[in-house]
TILUMKE-57145 format. One record per residue: x negated, y negated, z negated of N, C-alpha, C, O in turn. Coordinates in pm, 1 decimal, decimal comma, always signed. Layout:
N
        nx        ny        nz       cax       cay       caz        cx        cy        cz        ox        oy        oz
         X         Y         Z         X         Y         Z         X         Y         Z         X         Y         Z
...
//
This chain:
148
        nx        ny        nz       cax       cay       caz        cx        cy        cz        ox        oy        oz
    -641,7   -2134,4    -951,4    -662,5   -1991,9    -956,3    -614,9   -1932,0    -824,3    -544,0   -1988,5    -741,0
    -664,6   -1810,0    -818,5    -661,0   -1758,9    -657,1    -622,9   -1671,1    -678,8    -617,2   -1659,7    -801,2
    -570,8   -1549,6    -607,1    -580,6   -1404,8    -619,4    -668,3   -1369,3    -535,3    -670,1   -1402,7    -416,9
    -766,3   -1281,9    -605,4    -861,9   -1205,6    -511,1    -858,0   -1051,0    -476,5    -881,8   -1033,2    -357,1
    -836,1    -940,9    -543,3    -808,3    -817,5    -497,6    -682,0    -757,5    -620,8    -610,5    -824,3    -695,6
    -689,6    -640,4    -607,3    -603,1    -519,4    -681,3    -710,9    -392,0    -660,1    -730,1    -365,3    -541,5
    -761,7    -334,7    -727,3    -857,9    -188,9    -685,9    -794,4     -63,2    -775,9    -781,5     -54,1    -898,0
    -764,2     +17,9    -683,5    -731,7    +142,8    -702,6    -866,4    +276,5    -670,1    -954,5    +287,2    -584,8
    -829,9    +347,1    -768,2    -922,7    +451,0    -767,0    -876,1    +558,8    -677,4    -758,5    +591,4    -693,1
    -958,9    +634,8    -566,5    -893,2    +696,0    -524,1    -991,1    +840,8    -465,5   -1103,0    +844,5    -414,4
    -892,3    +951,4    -499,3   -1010,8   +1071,2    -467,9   -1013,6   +1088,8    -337,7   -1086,1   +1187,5    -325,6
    -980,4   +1055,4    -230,7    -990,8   +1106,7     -94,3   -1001,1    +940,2      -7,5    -900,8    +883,6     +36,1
   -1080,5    +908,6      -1,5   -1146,0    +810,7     +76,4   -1081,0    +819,9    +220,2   -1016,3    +727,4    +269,3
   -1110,3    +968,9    +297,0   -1065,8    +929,1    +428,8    -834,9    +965,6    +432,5    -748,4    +941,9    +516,7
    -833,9   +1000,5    +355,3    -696,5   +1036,5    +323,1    -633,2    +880,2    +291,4    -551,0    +824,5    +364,0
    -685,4    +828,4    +177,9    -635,3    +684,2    +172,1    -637,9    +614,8    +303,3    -529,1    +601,4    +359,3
    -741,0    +569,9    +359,9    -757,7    +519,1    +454,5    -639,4    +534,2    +577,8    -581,3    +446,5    +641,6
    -630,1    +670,2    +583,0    -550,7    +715,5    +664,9    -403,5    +636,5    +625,9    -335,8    +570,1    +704,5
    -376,5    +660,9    +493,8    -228,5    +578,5    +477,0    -254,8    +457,9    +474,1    -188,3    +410,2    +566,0
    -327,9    +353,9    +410,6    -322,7    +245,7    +392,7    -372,2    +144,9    +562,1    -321,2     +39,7    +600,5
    -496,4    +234,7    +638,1    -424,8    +149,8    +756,5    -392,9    +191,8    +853,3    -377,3    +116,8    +949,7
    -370,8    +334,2    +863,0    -322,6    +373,2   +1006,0    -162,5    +396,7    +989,9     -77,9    +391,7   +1079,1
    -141,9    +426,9    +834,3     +30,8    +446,1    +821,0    +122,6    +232,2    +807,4    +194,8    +149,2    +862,6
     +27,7    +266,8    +676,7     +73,0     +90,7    +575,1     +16,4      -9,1    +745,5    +102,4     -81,7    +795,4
     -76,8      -3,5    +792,2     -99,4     -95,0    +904,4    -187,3    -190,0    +843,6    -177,0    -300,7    +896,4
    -306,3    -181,7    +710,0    -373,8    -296,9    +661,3    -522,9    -271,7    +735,2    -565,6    -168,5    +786,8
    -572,3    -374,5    +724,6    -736,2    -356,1    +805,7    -815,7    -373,7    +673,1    -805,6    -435,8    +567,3
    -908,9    -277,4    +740,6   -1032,5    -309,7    +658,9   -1119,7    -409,9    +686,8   -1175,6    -435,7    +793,4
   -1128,7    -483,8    +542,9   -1226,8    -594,1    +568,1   -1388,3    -617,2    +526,4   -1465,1    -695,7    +581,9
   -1415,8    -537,7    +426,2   -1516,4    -471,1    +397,1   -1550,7    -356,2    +316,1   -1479,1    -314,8    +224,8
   -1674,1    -299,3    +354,7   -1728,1    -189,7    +280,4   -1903,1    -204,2    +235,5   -2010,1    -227,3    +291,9
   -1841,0    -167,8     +68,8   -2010,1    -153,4     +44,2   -1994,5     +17,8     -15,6   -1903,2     +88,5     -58,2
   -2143,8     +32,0     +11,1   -2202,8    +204,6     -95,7   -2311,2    +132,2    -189,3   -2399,1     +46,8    -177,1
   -2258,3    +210,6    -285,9   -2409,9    +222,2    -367,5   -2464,1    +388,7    -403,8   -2421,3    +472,9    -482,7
   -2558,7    +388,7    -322,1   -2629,0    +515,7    -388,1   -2651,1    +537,5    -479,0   -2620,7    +647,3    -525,7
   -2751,2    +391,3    -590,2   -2742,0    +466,0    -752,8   -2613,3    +453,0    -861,0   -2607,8    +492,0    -977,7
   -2499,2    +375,4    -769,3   -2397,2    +398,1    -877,9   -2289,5    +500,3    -794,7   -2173,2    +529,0    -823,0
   -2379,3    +546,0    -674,5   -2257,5    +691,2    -646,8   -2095,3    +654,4    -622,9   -2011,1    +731,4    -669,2
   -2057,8    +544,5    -555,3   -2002,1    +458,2    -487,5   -1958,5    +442,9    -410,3   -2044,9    +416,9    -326,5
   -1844,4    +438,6    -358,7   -1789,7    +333,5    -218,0   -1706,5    +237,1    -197,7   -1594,3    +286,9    -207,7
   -1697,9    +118,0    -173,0   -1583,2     +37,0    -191,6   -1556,9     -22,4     -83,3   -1655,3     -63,6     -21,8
   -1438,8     -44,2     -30,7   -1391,3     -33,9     +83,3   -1258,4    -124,9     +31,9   -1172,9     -72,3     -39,3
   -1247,2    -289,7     +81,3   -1148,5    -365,8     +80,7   -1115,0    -392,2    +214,9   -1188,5    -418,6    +310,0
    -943,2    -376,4    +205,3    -840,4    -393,2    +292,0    -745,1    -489,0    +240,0    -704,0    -532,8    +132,6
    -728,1    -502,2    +369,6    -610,3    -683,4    +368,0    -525,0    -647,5    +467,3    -578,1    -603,0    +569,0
    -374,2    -657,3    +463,8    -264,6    -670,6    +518,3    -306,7    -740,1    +632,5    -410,6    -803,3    +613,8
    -261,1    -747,8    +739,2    -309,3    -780,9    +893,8    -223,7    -937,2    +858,8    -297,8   -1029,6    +892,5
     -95,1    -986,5    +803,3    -104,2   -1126,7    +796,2    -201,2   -1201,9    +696,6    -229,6   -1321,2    +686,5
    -227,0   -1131,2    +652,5    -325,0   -1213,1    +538,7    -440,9   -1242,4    +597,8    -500,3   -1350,2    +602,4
    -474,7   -1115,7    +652,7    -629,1   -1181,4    +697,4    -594,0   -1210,7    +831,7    -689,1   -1203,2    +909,5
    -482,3   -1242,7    +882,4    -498,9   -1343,3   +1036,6    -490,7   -1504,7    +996,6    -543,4   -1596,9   +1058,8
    -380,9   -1516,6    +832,0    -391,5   -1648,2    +826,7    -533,6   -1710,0    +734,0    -564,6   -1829,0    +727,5
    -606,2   -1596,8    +667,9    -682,1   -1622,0    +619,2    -805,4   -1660,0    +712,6    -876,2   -1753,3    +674,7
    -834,2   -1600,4    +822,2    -891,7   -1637,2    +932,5    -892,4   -1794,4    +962,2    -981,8   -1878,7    +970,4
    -724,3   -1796,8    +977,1    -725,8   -1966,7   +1019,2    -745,7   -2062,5    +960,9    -754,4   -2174,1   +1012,1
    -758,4   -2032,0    +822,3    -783,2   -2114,9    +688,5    -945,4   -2114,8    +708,9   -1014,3   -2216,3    +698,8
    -990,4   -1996,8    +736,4   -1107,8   -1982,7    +692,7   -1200,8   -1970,3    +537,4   -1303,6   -2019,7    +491,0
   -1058,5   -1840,5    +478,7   -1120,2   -1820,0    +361,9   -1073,9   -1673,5    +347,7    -984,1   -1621,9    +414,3
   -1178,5   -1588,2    +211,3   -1109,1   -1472,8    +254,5    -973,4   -1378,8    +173,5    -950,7   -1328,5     +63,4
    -940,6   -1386,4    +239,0    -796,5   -1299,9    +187,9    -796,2   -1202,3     +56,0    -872,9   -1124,2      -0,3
    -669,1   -1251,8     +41,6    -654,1   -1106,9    -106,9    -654,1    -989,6     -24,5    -595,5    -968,9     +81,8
    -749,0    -898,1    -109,0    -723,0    -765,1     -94,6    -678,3    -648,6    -185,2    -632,4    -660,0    -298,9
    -701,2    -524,2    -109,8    -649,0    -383,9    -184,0    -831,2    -337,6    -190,1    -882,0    -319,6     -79,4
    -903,1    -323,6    -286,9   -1014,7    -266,6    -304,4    -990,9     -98,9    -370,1    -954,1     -67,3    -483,2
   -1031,1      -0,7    -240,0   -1002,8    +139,9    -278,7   -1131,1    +167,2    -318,2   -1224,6    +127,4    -248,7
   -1158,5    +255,6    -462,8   -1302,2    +287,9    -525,9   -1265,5    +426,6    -534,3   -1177,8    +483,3    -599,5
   -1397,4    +490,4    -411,5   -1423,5    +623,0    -451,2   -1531,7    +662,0    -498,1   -1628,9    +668,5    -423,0
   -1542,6    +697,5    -632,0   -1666,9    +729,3    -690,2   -1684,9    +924,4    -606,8   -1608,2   +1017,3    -581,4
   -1820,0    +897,9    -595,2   -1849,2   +1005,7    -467,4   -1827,3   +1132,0    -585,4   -1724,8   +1189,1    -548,4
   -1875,2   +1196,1    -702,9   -1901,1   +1260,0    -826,2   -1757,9   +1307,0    -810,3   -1693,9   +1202,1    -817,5
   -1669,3   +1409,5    -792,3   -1517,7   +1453,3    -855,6   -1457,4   +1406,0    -952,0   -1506,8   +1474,1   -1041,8
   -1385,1   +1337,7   -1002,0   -1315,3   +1320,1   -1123,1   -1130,8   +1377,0   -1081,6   -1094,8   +1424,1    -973,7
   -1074,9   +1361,5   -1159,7    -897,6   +1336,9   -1147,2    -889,2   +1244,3   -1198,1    -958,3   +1186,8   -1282,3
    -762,2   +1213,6   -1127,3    -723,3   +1082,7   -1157,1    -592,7   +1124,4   -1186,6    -540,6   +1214,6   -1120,9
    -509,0   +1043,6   -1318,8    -410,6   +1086,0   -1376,4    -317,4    +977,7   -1382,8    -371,5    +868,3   -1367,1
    -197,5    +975,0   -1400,5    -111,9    +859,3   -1482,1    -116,1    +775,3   -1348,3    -125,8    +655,1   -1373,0
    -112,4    +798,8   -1241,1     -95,0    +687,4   -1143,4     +14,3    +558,4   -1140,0      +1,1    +443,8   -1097,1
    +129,7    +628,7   -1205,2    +266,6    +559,6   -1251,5    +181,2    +412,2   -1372,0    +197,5    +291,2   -1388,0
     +98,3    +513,0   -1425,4     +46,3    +395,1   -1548,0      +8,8    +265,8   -1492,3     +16,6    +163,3   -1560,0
     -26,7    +266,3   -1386,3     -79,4     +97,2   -1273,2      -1,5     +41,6   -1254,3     -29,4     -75,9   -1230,6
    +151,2     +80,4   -1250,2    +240,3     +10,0   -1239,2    +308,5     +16,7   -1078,5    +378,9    +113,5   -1049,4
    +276,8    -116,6    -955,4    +260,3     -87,9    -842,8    +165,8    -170,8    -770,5     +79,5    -242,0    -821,8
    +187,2    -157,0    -659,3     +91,9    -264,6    -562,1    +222,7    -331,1    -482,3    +296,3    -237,7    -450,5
    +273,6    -448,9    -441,9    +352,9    -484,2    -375,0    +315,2    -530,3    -235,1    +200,6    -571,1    -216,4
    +431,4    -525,8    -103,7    +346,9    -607,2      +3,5    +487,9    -664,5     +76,9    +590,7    -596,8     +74,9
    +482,9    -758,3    +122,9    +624,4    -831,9    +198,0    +577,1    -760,2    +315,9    +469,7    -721,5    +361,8
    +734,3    -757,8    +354,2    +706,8    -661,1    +540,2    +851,1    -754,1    +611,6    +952,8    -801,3    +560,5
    +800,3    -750,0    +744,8    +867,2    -857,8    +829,3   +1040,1    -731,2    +822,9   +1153,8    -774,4    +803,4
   +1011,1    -610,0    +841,1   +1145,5    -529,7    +869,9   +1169,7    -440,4    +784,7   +1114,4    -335,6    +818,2
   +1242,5    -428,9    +662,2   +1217,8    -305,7    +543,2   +1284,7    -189,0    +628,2   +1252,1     -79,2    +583,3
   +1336,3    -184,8    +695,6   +1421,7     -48,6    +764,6   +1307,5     -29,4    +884,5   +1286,2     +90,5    +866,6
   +1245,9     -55,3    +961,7   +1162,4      -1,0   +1051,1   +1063,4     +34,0    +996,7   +1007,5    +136,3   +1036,4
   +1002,9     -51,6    +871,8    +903,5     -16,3    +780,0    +910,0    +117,8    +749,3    +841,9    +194,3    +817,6
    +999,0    +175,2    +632,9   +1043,7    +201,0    +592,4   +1038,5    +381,9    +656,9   +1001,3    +486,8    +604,3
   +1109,3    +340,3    +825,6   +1148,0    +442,7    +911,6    +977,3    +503,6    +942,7    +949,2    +622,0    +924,0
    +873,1    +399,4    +992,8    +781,6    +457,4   +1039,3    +747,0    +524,3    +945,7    +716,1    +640,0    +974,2
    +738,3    +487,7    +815,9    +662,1    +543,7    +681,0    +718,1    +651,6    +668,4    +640,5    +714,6    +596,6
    +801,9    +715,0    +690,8    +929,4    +866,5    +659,1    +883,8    +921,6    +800,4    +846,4   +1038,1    +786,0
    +876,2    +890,6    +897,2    +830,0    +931,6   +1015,0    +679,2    +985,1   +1012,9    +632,3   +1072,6   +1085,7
    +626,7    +926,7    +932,3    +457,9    +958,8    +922,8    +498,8   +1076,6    +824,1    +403,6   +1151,0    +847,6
    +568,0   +1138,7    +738,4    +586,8   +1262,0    +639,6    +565,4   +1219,8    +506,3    +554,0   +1305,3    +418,5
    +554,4   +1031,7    +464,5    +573,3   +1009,0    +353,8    +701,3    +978,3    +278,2    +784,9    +897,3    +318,4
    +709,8   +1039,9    +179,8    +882,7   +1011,8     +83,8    +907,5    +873,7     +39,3    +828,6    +819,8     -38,3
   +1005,1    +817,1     +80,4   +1101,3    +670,3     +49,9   +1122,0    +726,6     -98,1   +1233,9    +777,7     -93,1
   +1074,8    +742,6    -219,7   +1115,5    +765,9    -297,7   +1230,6    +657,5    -361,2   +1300,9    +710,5    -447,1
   +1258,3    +529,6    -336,1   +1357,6    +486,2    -358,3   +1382,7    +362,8    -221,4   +1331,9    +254,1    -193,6
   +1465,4    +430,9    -174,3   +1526,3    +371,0     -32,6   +1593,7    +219,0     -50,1   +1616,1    +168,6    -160,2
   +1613,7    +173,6     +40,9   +1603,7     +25,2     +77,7   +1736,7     +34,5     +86,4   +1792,5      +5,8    +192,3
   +1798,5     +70,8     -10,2   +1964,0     +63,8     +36,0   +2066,7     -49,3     +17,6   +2182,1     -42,4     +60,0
   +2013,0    -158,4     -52,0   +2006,6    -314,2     -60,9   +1911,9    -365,1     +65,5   +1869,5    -479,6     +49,7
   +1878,1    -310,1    +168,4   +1823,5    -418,4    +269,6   +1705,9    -485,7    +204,8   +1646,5    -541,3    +297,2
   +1632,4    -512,0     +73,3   +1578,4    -570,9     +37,2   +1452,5    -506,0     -58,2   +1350,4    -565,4     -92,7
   +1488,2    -377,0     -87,5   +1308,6    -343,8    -186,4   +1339,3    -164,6    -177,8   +1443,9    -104,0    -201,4
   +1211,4    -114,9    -137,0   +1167,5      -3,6    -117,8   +1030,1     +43,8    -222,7    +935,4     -29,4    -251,5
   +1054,4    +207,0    -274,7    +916,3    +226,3    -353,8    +890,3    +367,3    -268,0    +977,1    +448,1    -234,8
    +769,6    +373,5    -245,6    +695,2    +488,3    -218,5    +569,6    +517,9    -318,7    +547,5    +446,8    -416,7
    +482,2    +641,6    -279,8    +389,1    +652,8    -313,8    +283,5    +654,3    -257,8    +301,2    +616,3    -142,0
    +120,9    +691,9    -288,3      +9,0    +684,1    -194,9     -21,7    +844,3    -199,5     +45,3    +922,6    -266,7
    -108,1    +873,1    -136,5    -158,4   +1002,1    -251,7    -210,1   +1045,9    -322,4    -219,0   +1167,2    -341,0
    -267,7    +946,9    -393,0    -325,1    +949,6    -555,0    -209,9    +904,8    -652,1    -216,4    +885,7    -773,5
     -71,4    +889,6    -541,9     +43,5    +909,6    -660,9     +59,2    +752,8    -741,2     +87,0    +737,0    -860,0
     +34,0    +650,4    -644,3     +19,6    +500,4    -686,5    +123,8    +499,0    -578,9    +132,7    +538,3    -462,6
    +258,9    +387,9    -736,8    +324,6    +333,2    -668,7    +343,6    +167,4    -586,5    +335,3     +52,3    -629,4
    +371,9    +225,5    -452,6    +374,7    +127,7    -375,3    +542,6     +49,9    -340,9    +626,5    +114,3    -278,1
    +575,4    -110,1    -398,3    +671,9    -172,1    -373,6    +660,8    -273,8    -252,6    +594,0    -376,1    -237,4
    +763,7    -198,0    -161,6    +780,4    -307,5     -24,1    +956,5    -364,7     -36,6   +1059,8    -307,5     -71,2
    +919,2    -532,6     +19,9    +992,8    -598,2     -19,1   +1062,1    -653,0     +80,2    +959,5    -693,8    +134,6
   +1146,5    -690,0    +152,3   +1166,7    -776,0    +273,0   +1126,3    -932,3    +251,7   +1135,5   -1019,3    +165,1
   +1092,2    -920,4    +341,1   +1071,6   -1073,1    +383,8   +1171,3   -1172,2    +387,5   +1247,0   -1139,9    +479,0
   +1214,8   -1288,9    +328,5   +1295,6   -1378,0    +340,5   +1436,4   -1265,6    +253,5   +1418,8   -1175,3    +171,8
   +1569,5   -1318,2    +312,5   +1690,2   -1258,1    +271,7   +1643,7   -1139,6    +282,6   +1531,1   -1100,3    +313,3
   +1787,5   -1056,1    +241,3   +1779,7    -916,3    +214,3   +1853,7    -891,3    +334,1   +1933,2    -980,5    +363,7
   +1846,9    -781,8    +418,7   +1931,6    -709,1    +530,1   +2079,4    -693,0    +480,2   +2090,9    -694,2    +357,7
   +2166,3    -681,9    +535,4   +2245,1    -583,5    +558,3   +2239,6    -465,1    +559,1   +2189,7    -401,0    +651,6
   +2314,0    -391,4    +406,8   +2314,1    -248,0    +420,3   +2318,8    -193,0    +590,0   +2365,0    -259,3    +682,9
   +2271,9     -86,3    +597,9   +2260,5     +12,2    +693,4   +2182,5    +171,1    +675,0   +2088,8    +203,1    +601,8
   +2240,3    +229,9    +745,5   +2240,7    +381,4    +751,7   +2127,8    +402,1    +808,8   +2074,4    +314,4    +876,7
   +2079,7    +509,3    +791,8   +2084,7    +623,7    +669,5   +1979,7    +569,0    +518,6   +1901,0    +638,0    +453,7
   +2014,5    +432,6    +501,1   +1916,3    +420,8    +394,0   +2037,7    +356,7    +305,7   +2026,8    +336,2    +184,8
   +2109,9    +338,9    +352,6   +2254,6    +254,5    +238,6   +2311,6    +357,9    +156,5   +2385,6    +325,9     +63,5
   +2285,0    +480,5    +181,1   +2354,8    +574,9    +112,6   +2218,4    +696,1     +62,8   +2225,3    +787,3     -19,5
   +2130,4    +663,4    +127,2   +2041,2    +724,4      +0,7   +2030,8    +759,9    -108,7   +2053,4    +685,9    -204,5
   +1983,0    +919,2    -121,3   +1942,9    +898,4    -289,3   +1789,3    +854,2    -296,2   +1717,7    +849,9    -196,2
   +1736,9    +814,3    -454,8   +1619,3    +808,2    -508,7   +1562,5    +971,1    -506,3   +1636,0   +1062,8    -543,0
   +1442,0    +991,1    -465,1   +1378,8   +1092,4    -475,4   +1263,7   +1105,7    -571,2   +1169,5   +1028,2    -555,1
   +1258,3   +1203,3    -679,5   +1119,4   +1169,2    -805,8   +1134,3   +1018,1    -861,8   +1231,0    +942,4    -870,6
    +994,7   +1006,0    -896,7   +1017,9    +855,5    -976,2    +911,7    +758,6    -886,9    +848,0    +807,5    -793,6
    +900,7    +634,7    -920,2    +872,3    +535,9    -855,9    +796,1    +450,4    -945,4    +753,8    +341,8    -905,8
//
């Protein structure tokens, strides 16, 4: 068995995009439309995944974002649970992501696991890579902000 994607629904296509790879840093790896099902799907892969997936020569798990073009709301985002992703630095991570104007809703104050959100309000868990850091400031003494 393999893992092949995670798909989230999402009302703002170029808004996601915007966080997931110009903030999060994931590439897009493909996009289809369908006109008669009023459609867009647009899968992204974490930049190590699809560099080692490259070298393998197979294709990578992805994040599949579905914007149905028609308005809906989307509710209960908490109800998905999260999306997780290993990151080489949880505190620089972490920093750029608060730097871009998104909330650490629960800070990395163990050196080791961070939750944010997207803006369809899907929570996102980043994890460190390997060991956990060494507490450090200003995230060791953090509070949790909202829920996660």
């Amino acid at each position: 068995m393999r893992y092949l994607h995670t798909m989230l629904r999402v009302s703002n296509l170029d808004e996601s995009l915007s966080f997931f790879c110009g903030i999060m840093g994931m590439q897009e790896v493909k996009r289809m439309e369908s006109e008669q099902g009023r459609f867009t799907l647009v899968f992204l892969a974490a930049s190590d995944d699809a560099n080692e997936a490259k070298e393998m020569k197979m294709p990578a798990p992805t994040l599949e974002l579905t914007y149905n073009w028609d308005p809906e709301e989307y509710t209960g985002g908490r109800n998905f649970g999260h999306v997780a992703f290993e990151v080489d630095d949880i505190y620089s991570t972490c920093q750029k992501i608060a730097d871009s104007g998104i909330t650490i809703n629960r800070p990395p104050r163990d050196g080791y696991m961070a939750f944010l959100r997207t803006p369809d309000n899907v929570s996102i868990e980043l994890l460190q890579k390997g060991e956990a850091q060494s507490p450090q400031e200003p995230w060791a003494s953090a509070e949790n902000v909202g829920v996660w």
